[in-house]
N, C-alpha and C positions, 0 to 999 in steps of 0.2 A: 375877265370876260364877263358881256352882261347878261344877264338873264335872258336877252333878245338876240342877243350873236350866234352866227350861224358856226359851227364847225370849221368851217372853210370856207372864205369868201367865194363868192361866186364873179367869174367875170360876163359880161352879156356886153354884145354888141350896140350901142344906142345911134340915133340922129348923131350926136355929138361926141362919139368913138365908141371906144369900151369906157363902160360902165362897171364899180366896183361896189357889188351887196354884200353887206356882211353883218347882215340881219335885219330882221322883222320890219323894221323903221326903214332902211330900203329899198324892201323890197315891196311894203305899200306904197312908198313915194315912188317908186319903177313905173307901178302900175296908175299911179295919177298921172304918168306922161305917158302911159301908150295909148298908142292913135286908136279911137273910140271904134274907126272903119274895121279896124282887123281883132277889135274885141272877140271873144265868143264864149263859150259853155266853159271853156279848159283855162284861160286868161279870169272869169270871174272868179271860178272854183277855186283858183289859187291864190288869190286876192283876196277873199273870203276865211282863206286856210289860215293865210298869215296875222291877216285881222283878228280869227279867235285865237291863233294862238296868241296874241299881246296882249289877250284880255284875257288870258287861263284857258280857254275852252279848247284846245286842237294841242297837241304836242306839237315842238316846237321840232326837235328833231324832223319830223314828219312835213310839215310847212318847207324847210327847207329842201328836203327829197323832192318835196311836189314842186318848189321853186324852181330846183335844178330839172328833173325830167320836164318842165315847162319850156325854161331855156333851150334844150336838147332838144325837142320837136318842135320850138319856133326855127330853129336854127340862127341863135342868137347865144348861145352858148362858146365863150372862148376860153382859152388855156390857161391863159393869162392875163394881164392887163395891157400887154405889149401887142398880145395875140387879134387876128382879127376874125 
């Protein structure tokens, strides 16, 4: 596992199905495709999180918490990769 993997992938719902994070590099590329319209304070903050963590500054565990309760209050959050 690399030093940017997340514990447990994350699934999220995208434009083009579900979506499969399974770390830092992810889940900033997640966030270079969400639509700028439904950006806001909780989508930057978390985008920002994952960012310092790949560059040491933010615990990486923690990045991914705030990736998943992201997912969970977009409701974009799924069970699996199959799940929608």
């Amino acid at each position: 596992m690399s030093f940017m993997e997340f514990q447990t992938p994350i699934f999220v719902a995208s434009v083009h199905g579900v979506r499969e994070i399974t770390g830092l590099e992810d889940a900033v590329e997640f966030f270079a495709t969400w639509p700028k319209a439904t950006s806001d304070l909780m989508s930057e903050t978390v985008e920002k999180a994952c960012r310092d963590a790949i560059r040491g500054r933010y615990p990486i565990h923690a990045a991914e918490q705030n990736f998943r309760c992201f997912a969970r209050k977009k409701n974009i959050l799924c069970r699996s990769q199959d799940a929608s």
